[in-house]
C-alpha positions in Angstrom: 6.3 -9.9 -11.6 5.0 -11.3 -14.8 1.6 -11.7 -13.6 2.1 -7.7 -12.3 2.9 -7.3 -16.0 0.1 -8.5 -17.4 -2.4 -6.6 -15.2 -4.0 -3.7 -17.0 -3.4 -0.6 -16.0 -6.8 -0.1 -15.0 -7.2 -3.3 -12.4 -3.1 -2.0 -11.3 -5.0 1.2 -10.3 -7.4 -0.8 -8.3 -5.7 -3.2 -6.6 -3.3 -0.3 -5.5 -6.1 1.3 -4.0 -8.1 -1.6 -2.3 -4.3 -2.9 -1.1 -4.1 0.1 1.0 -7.4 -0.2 2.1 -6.9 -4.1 2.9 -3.8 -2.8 5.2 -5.6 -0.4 7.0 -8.4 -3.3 7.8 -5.6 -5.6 8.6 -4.4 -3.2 11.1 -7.9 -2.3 12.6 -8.1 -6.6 12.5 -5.0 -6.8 14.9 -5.2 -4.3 17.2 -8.6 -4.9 17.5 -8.2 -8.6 18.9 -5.8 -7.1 21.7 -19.6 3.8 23.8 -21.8 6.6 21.2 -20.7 9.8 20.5 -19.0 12.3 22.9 -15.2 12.9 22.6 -13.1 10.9 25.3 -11.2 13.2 28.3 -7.9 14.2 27.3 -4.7 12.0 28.1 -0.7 12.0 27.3 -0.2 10.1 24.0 1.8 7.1 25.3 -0.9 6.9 28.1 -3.8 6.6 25.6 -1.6 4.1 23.3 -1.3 1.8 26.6 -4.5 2.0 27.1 -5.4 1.0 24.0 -2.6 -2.0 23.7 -4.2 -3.2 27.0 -7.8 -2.6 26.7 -9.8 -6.3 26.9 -10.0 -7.8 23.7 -13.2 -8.1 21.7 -15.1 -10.8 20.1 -14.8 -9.0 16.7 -15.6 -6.3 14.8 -19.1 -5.6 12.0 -18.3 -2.4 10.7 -20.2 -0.1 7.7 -17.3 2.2 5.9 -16.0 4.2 3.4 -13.7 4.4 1.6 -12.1 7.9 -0.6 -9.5 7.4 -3.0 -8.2 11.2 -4.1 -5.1 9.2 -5.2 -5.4 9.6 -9.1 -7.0 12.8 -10.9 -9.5 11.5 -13.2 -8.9 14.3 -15.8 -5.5 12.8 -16.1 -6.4 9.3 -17.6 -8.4 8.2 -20.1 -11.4 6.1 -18.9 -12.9 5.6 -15.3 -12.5 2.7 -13.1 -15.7 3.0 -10.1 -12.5 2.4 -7.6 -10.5 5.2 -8.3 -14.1 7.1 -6.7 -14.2 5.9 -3.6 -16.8 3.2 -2.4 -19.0 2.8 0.7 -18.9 -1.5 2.2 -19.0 -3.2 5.1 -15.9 -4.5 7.0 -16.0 -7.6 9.8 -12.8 -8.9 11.6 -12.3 -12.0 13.8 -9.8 -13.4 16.1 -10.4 -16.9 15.0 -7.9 -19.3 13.5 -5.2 -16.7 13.5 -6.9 -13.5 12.7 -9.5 -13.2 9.6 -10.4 -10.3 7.7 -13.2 -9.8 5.0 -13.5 -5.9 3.5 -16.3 -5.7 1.3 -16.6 -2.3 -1.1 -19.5 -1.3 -3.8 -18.8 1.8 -5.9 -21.7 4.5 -5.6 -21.0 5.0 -9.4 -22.0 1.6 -10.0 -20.9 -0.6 -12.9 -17.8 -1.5 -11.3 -19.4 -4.0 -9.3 -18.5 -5.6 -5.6 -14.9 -5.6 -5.0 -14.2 -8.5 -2.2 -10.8 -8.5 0.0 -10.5 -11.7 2.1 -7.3 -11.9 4.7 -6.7 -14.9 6.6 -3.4 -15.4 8.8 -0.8 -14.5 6.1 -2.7 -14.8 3.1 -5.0 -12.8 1.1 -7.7 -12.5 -2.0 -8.6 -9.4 -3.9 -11.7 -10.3 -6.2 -12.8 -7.8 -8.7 -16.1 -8.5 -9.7 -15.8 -6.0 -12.5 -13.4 -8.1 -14.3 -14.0 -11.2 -12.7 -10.5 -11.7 -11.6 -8.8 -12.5 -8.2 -5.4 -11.3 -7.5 -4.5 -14.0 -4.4 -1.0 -14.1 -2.2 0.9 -14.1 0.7 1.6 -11.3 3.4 5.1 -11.2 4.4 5.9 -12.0 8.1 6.4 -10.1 10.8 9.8 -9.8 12.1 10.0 -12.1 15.4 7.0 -13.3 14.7 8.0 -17.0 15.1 10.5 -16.4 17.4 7.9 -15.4 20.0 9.2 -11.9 20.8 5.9 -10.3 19.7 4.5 -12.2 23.0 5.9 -10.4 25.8 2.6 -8.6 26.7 1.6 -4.7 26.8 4.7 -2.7 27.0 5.3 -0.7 30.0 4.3 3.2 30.0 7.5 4.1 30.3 8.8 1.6 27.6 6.0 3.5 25.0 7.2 7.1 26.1 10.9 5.9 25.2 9.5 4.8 21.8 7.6 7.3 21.2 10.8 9.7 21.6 12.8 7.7 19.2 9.9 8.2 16.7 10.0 11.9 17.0 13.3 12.0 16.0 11.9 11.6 13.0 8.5 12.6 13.0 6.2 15.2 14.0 3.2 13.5 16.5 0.1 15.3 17.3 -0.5 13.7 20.1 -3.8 12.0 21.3 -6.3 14.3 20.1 -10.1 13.5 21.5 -12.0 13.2 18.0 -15.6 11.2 17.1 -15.6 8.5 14.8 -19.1 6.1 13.9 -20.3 7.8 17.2 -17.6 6.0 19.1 -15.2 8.5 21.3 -11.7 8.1 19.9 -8.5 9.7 19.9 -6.4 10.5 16.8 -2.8 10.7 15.9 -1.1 12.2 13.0 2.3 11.3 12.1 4.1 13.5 9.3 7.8 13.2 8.2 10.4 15.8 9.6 12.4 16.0 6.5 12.8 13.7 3.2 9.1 13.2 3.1 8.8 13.3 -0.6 4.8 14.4 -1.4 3.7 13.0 1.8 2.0 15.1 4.0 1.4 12.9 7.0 -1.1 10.1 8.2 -3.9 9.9 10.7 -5.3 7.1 13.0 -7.9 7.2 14.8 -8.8 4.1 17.6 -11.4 3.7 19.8 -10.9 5.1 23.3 -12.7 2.2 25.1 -11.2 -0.9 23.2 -8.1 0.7 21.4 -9.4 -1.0 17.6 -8.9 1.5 14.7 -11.7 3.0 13.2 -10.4 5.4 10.7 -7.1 5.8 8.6 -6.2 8.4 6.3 -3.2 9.7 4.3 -2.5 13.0 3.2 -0.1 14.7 0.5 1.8 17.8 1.0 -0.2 19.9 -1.3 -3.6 19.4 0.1 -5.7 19.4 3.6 -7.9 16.6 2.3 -7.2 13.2 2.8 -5.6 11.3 -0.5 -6.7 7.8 0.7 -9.1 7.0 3.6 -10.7 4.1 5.2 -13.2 5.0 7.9 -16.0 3.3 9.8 -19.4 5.0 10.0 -21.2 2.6 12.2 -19.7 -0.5 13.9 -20.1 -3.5 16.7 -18.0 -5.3 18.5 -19.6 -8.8 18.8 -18.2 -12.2 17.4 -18.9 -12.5 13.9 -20.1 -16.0 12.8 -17.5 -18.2 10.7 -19.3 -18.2 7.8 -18.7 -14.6 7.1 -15.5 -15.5 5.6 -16.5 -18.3 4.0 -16.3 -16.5 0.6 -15.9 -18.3 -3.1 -15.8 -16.1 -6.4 -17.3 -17.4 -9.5 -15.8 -20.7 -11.3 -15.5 -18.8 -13.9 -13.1 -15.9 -12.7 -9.5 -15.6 -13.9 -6.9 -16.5 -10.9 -3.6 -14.2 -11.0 -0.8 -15.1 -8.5 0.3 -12.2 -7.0 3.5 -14.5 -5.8 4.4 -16.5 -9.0 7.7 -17.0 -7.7 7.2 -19.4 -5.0 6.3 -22.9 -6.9 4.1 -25.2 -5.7 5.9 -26.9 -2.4 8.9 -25.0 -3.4 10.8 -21.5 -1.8 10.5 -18.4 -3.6 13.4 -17.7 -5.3 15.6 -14.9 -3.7 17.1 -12.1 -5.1 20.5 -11.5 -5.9 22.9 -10.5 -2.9 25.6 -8.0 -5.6 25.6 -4.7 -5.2 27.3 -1.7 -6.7 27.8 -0.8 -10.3 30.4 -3.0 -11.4 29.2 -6.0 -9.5 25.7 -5.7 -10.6 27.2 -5.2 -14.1 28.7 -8.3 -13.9 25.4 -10.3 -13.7 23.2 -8.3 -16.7 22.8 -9.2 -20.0 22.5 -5.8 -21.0 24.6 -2.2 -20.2 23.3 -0.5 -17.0 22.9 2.7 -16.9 22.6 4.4 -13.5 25.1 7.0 -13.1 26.6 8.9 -10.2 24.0 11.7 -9.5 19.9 11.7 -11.2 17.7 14.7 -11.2 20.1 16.4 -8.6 20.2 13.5 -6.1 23.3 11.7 -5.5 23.4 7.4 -5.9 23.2 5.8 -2.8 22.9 2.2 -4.1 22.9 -0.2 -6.9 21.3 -3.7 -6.1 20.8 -7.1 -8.3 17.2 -8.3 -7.9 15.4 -11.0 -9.4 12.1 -10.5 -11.9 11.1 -13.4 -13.9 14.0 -16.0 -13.1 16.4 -12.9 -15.0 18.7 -10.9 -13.0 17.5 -6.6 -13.1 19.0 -3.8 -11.5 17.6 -1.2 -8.5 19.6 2.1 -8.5 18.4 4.1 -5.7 19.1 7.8 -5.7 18.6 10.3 -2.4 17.3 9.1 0.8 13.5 9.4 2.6 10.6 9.2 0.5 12.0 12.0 -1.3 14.3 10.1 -3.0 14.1 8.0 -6.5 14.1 4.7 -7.6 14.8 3.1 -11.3 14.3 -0.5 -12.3 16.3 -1.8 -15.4 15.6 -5.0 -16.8 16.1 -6.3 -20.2 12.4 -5.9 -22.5 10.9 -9.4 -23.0 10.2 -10.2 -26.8 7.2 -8.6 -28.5 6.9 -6.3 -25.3 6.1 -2.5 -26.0 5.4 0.6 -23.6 2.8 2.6 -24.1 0.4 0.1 -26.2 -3.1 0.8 -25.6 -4.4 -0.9 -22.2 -7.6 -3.0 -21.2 -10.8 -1.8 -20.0 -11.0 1.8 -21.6 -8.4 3.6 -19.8 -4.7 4.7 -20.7 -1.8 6.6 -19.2 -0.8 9.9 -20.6 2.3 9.4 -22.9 5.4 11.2 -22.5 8.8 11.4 -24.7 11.9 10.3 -23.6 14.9 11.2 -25.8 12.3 9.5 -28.7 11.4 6.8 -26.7 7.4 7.3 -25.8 6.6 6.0 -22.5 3.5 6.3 -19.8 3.2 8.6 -17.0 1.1 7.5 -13.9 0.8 11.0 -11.9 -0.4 10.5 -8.2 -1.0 12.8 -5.6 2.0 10.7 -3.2 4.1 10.0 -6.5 5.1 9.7 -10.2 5.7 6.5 -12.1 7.1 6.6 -15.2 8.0 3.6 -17.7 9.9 3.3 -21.1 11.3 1.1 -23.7 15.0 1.6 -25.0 17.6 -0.4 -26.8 15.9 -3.4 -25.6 15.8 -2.2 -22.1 12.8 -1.6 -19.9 13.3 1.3 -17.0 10.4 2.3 -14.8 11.3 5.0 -12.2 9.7 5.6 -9.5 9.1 8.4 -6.5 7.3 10.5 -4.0 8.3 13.6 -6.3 6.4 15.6 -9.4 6.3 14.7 -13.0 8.8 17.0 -13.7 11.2 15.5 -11.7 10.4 12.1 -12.5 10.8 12.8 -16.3 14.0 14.6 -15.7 15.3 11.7 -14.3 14.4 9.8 -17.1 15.6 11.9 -19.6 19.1 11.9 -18.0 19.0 7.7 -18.3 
């Protein structure tokens, strides 16, 4: 978390971005290791999913793509990152040595230059050439994963139509929709909450109907028809891709920022406290909590001790979905001070908080808002407006 903390905001905005994209390429990389243009023939959804889980694998994937981030408004920051535009790249996945990814993005704007994701097994790179910096760390596991259970082969149809109704219980599907993407026939699906959804509007996938790998991604907000974020190929070839590919090494001279400092050198990362509730976590601060029964209209639903910096914090957790609201308390380090003018040109808009000025990141999927008081730091977080996000705040 201290390394998070000394990230300017601008290269926060940016790795935010180009994580999301780096998942959706992990995701196209996995399914992936399980034709030109016209639509494919309609089919039941869980028949096109099998399908896809049990099409041959191929070799790999060599894909060109772009990328739209609609996440941030511009005219609400000060400054310009070429990220926060969208970028056009080239993508390439392999099924060698456990999986390799390598996403490669170049802002049309220019100035920004190359922005390099690298993914192999469980770890991962992020080098931004603007700042020549790279953010490196670990993935977390997949549950089962070393207990073999992901190794059962391709479901049965009837196994996926069982899932698929225990999904809908909580989400609307679309179905498998014929659709064109990179000239390849694919079929889409689009997943949007039922209720609790916060500003989300929904998500889209789209995988090839021949092979089953992904070839397009998107994610929506509930104020707007156009995709927020958006990964999507606009040519691609499925045809092993040579090892050296991802043999990638940014300059000696670029800054190294651990996106794991917790986890020592041959040691564990530390875990998080186990208390919850108020007058447990209470117990373990060094400072008053303040997280009281309701916020912004929403009721409490937890208070948790977690672990930032070797120093115990609080999470109070109000509502429940994505429409509900977080805040993170943690005593201020020495010296520390919201709002201070960030790196590379570009700043928050500041807000007020009882007299406290703090920094509002307003997103179309979410508001963040952080502030300095009585030696406390509180960041609060949700998929709701500014408005409620400050109101929250104010009522700290």
């Amino acid at each position: 978390m201290s390394a998070l903390r000394r990230i300017s905001t601008r290269r926060l905005l940016a790795i935010c971005a180009i994580t999301v994209a780096a998942a959706i390429g992990v995701t196209a990389a996995a399914m992936a290791m399980t034709g030109g243009g016209p639509k494919p023939q309609p089919k039941p959804l869980a028949n096109a999913v099998h399908d896809a889980l049990s099409a041959p694998a191929v070799p790999g994937v060599s894909a060109r793509i772009e990328f739209t981030n609609h996440l941030v408004d511009a005219s609400s920051i000060q400054g310009t990152d070429p990220l926060l535009a969208g970028a056009g790249g080239r993508l390439w996945a392999s099924p060698d040595g456990g999986g390799k990814l390598r996403l490669e993005l170049q802002s049309e704007a220019g100035g920004g230059g190359d922005t390099q994701v690298l993914v192999s097994e469980n770890h991962f790179q992020i080098y931004d050439g603007g700042s020549e910096t790279v953010y490196e760390g670990t993935l977390p596991e997949e549950d089962g994963k070393d207990s073999g259970s992901q190794e059962h082969g391709v479901p049965a149809l009837g196994q996926i139509e069982a899932k698929i109704g225990e999904v809908e219980e909580h989400a609307e599907l679309s179905g498998a929709t014929p659709s064109d993407v990179a000239g390849q026939p694919t079929y889409t699906l689009r997943v949007a909450p039922k209720h609790d959804g916060g500003l989300l509007g929904g998500a889209e996938v789209a995988w090839d109907a021949d092979n089953g790998t992904p070839l397009r991604a998107a994610i929506y907000s509930s104020a707007s028809s156009s995709p927020v974020l958006q990964l999507q190929a606009t040519d691609v070839s499925f045809e092993a891709v040579p090892a050296s590919t991802f043999e990638i090494s940014p300059p000696a001279s670029a800054k190294v920022v651990n996106l794991n400092p917790s986890a020592e050198a041959g040691g564990e990362p530390s875990q998080p406290s186990s208390k919850s509730g108020v007058e447990a976590v209470q117990k373990g601060l060094d400072f008053q909590l303040v997280a009281p029964d309701s916020l912004a209209g929403l009721p409490r639903a937890e208070v948790r001790s977690i672990e930032i910096d070797g120093k115990t914090a609080a999470l109070a957790t109000y509502g429940k979905g994505l429409g509900g609201i977080a805040v993170l308390e943690s005593a201020s380090e020495p010296g520390g001070e919201t709002g201070s003018s960030d790196e590379g040109g570009l700043s928050l808009p500041k807000v007020s908080i009882n007299g406290a000025q703090g920094e509002e990141l307003d997103t179309a999927l979410g508001t963040v808002l952080r502030f300095s008081r009585g030696g406390v730091d509180y960041v609060v977080i949700g998929s709701v407006p500014p408005a409620a996000a400050e109101a929250a705040a104010r009522a700290l």
